[in-house]
C-alpha positions as CSV (number, residue, x, y, z in Angstrom):
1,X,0.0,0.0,0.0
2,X,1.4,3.5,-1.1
3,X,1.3,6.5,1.2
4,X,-1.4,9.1,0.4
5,X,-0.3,12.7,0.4
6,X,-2.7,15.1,-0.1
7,X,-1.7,18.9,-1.9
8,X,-3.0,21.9,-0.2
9,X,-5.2,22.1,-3.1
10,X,-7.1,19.1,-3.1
11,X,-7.6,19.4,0.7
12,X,-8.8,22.3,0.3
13,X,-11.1,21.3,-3.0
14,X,-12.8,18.9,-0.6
15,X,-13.2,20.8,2.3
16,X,-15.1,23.3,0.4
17,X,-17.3,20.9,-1.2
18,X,-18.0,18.9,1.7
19,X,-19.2,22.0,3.3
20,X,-21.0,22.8,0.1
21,X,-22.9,20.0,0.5
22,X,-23.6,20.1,4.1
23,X,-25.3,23.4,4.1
24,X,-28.5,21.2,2.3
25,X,-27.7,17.8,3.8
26,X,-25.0,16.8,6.7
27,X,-26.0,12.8,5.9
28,X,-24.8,13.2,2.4
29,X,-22.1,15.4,2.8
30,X,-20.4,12.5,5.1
31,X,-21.4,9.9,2.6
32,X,-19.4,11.7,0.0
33,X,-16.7,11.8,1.9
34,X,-16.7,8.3,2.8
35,X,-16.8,7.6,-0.5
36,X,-14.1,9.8,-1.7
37,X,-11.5,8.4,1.0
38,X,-12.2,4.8,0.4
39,X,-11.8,5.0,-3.6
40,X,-8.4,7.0,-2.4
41,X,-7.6,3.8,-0.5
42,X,-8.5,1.5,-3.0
43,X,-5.7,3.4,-5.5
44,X,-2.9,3.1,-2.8
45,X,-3.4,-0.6,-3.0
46,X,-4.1,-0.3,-6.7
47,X,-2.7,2.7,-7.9
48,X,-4.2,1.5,-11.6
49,X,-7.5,0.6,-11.2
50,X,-9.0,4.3,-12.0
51,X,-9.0,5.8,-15.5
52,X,-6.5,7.5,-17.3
53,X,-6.5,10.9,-16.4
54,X,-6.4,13.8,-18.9
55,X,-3.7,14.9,-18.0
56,X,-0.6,13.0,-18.7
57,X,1.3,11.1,-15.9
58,X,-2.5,11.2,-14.1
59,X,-5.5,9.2,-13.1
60,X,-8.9,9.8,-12.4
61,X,-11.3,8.1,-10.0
62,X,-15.0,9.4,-10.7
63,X,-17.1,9.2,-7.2
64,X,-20.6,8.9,-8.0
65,X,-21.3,10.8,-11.4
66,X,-20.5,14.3,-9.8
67,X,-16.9,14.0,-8.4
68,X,-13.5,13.2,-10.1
69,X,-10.7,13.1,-7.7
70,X,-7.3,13.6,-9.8
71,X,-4.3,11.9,-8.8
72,X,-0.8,11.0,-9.6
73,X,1.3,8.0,-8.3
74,X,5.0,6.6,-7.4
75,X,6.3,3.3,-6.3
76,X,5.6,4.9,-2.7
77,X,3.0,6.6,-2.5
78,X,-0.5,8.3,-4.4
79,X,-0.7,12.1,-4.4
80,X,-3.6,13.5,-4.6
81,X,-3.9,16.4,-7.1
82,X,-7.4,17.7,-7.2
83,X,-10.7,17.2,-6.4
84,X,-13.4,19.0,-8.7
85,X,-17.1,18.3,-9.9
86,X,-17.9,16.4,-13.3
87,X,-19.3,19.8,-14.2
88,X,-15.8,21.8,-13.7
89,X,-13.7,22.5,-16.5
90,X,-10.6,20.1,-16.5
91,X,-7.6,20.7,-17.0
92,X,-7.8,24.1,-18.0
């Protein structure tokens, strides 16, 4: 299992939309998150079970339709780029 390290930026990305979500439904919002951390789990055991990212050297895990968490990976550990909504423009 690879280390997951997290960039300011994708901390951040999921911060504000768990709180996003929260304002209209705490249950879901927790749910999401859930979700989110378990599929980053499942990639620091198997790094290559998500897509191919659109951006090269990159990989994409799609939680529920809405949410793409973007990530990168080493012989040591995942790093976790981004996390945006399906409807965000990516990569700009």
């Amino acid at each position: 299992m690879r280390e997951v390290v997290w960039r300011a930026n994708a901390r951040d990305n999921l911060i504000e939309i768990i709180r996003f979500i929260s304002s209209e439904n705490i249950a879901a919002a927790k749910r999401l998150q859930r979700q989110i951390q378990g599929a980053i789990h499942s990639a620091s055991v198997h790094p290559c079970l998500y897509r191919i990212g659109r951006v090269d050297g990159t990989r994409e895990i799609v939680v529920l339709p809405n949410y793409i968490v973007v990530y990168r990976f080493t012989t040591s550990q995942i790093e976790v780029l981004s996390v945006l909504h399906a409807r965000q423009q990516y990569p700009r």
